[in-house]
N, C-alpha and C positions, 0 to 999 in steps of 0.2 A: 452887062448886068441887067438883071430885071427884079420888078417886085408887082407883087399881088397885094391887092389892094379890097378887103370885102368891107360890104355894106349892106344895110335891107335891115340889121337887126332893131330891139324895140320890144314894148311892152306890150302882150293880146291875149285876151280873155283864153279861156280854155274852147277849145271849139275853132277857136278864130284861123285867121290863115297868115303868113310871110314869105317875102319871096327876097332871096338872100343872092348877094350880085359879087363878082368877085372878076377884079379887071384885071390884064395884065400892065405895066407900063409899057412895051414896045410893043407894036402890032407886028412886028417882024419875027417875033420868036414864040412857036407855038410848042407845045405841050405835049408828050404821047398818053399821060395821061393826067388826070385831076379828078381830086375829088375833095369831099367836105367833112371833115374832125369837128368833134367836140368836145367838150370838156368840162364837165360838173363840178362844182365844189366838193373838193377833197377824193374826188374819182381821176383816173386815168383816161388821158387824150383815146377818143375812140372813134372807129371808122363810120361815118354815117351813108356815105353813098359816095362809090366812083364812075369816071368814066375814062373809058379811052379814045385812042383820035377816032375812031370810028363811032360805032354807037351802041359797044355795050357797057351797060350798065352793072351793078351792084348794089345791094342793099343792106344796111343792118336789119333782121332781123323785125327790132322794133319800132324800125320806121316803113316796112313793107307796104303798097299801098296806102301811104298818107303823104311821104314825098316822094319831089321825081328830081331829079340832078338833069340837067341839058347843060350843052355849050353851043356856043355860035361861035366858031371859029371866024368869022369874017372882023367883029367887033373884037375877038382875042378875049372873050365872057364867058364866067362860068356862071352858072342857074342855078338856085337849090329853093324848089318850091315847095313851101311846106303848110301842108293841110291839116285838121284834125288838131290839134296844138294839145298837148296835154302839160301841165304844172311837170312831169318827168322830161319832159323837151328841152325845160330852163339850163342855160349852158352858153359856153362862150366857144361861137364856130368859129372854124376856121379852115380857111380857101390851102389847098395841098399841089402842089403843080413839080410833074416831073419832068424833066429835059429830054430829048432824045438819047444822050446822051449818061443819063440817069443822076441828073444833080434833082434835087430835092430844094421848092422853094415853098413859104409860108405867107398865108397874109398875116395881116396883123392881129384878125381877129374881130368879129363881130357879137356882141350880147342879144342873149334870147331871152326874155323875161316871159314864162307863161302863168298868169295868175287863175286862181283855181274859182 
């Protein structure tokens, strides 16, 4: 068994910046892909940015150039750096990690407070 563990979230100005961490617990069991959900008050869980074991990427939309998702596979770490912060950012992320396999794991969730 494993679990995803994110971190990084917090309260920043409008403008400001965060960088949101999400570990796995075993370094022996990697990923094909991950990526980063969010989830607003009274809104639906939605896709902010994937990656797979290589290095393409994906992005919502309304986060297009303001964030970038990486991983370092050696540390078993997913990235989600996030630029530009706007008061619509406010939401509670969360780290998405699929098996090879395709089992489907969650962190537990990190808070984004963007004050305006």
């Amino acid at each position: 068994q494993v679990q995803l563990v994110d971190s990084g979230g917090g309260l920043v100005q409008a403008g400001g910046s965060l960088r949101l961490s999400c570990t796995g617990s075993r370094r022996d069991f990697t990923f094909r892909r991950m990526a980063w959900y969010r989830q607003a008050p009274g809104k639906q869980r939605e896709l902010v940015a994937g990656i797979n074991s290589g290095t393409t990427t994906n992005y919502a939309d309304s986060v297009k150039g303001r964030f970038t998702i990486f991983r370092e596979d050696a540390d078993n770490t997913l990235y989600l750096q996030m630029n530009s912060l706007s008061p619509a950012d406010t939401a509670v992320y969360y780290c998405y990690g699929e098996s090879h396999y395709g089992r489907v794991y969650w962190g537990q969730g990190t808070q984004v407070t963007v004050s305006s």
